[in-house]
C-alpha positions in Angstrom: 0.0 0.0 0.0 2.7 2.5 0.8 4.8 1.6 -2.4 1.8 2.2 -4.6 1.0 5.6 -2.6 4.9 6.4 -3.4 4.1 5.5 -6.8 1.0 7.4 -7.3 2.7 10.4 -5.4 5.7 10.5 -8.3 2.8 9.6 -11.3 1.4 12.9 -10.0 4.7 15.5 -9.3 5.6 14.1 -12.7 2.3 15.2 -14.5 2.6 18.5 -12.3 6.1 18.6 -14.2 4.9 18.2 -17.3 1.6 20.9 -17.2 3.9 23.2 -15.7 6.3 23.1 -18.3 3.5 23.4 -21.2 2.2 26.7 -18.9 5.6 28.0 -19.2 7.5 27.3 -22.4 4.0 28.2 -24.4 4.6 31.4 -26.3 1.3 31.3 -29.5 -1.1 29.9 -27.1 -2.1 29.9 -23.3 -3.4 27.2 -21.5 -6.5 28.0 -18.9 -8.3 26.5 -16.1 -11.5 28.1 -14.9 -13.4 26.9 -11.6 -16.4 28.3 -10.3 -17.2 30.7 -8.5 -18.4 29.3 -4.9 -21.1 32.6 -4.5 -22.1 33.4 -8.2 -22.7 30.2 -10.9 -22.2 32.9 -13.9 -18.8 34.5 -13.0 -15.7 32.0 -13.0 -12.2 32.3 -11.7 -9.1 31.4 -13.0 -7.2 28.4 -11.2 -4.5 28.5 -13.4 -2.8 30.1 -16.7 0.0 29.9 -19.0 1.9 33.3 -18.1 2.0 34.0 -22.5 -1.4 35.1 -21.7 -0.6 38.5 -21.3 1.9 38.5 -24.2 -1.0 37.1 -26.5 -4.2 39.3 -25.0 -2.1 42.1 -23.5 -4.3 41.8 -20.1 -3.6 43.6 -17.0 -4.2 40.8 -14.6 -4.4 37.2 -15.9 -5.6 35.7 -12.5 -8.8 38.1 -12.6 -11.2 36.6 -15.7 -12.8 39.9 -16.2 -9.9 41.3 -17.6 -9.6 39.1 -20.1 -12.1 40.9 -22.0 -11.1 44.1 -21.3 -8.8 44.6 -24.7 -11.4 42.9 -27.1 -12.5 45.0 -29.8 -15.6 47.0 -29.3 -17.0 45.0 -32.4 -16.3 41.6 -31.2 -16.8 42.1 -27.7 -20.7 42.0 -27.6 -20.6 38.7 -30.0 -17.8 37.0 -27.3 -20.0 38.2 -24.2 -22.8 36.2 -25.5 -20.9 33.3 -26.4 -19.4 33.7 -22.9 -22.7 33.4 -21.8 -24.0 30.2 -24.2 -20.9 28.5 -22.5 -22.7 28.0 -19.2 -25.3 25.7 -20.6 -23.1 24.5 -23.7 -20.0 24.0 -21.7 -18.6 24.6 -25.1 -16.6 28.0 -26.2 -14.9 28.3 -29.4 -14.7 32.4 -30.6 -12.7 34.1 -33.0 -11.8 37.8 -31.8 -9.6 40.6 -32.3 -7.8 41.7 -29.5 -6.6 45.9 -29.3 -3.5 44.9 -27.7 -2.2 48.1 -25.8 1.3 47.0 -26.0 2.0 46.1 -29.3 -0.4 48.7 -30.1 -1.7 46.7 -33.4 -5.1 45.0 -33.6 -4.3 40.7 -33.1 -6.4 37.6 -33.7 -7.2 35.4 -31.6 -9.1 31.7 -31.1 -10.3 31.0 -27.4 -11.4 27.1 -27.4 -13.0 25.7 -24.2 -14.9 23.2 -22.6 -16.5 22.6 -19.2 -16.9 19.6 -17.2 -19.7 19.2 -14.6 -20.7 17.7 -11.5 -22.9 15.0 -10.6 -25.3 17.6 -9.9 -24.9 19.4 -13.4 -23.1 22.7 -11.8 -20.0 23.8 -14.1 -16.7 21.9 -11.8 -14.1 23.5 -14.1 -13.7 24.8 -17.7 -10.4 23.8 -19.7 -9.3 25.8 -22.3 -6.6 27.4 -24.6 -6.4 30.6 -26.3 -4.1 30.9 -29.6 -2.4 33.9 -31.6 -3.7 33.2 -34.9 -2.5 36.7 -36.1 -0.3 35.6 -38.8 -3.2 33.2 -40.2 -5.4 35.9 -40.4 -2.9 38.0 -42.5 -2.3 35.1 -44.7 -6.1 34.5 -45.5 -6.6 38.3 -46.1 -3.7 37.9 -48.9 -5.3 34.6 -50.4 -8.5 36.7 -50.3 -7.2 39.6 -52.3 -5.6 37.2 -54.9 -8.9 35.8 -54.8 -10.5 38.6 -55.8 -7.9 39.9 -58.8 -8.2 36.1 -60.0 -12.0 36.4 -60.1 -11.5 39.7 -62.0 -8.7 38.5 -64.4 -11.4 35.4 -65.3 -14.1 38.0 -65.5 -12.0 39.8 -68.5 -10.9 36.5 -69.9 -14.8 35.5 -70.4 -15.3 38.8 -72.1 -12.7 37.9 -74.3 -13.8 34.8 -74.9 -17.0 35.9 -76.0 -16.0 38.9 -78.0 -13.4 36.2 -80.1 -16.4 34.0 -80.8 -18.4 36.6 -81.5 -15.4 37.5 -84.0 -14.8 33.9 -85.1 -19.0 33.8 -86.0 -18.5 37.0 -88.2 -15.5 35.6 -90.3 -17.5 32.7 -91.3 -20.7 34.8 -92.2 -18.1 36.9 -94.3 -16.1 34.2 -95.2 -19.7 31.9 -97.0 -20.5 35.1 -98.2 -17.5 35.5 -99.9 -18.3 31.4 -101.0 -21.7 32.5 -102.5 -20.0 35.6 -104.7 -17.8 33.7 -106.0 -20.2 30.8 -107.0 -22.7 33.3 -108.5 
């Protein structure tokens, strides 16, 4: 009994180990736990969080969850709130936001993902998530998109050149059994 408790007791500092290594070598993402709160079932507190957090959102205090939504932009932040909200029954969260980061003073992108996991009683026990910089993949799709858009245009013109050939090409033969029927006559 003792040797598996000394077992079970080194299974556990090692996984420790390893979570806290994730927490603090992560530098696109931040990992997140949220519990609870004991007096109010819609407000939640953070048990843990990678430290990148405030490198990726640019948040004051990463140990207060409010303030996690204090740099989302005004555009997003009503769409996120209710999504926030969903959560509590879905237990799911997945949102796509930009963030007005006040240090790097630029607009970033961002993907939250979470889920919850409940008690026997159905009351939210804890919420695990991560949040990812997805800044340069947003950048990239805005370039596909405007290569998009001049390929769209370019095949626009080509059609239009297309049909003004065979428009051209119907003309020449006209002339050209015209031309057929002079010469017979």
């Amino acid at each position: 009994n003792i040797i598996a408790r000394l077992q079970a007791r080194k299974q556990l500092q090692e996984s420790e180990a390893h979570l806290r290594s994730l927490m603090q070598n992560a530098e696109h993402f931040a990992i997140y736990r949220l519990i609870a709160n004991a007096t109010n079932p819609h407000k939640l507190d953070v048990a843990f969080v990678s430290p990148s957090i405030r490198e990726i959102m640019g948040i004051s205090d990463p140990m207060n969850f409010e303030t996690w939504f204090e740099n989302i932009h005004a555009q997003d932040r009503e769409r996120v709130y209710a999504a926030n909200m969903k959560a509590f029954q879905t237990l799911h969260f997945n949102e796509i936001m930009r963030i007005d980061h006040p240090l790097k003073k630029e607009p970033r992108w961002v993907q939250a993902v979470s889920m919850g996991l409940t008690k026997e009683n159905g009351e939210i026990r804890y919420i695990n998530g991560i949040i990812s910089d997805i800044t340069k993949l947003k950048h990239a799709e805005a370039v596909l998109s405007e290569k998009e858009i001049v390929l769209q245009a370019k095949t626009i013109k080509l059609e239009e050149t297309n049909t003004a050939l065979k428009v051209l090409l119907q003309k020449r033969d006209e002339d050209k059994a015209f031309m057929q029927a002079q010469v017979l006559s």
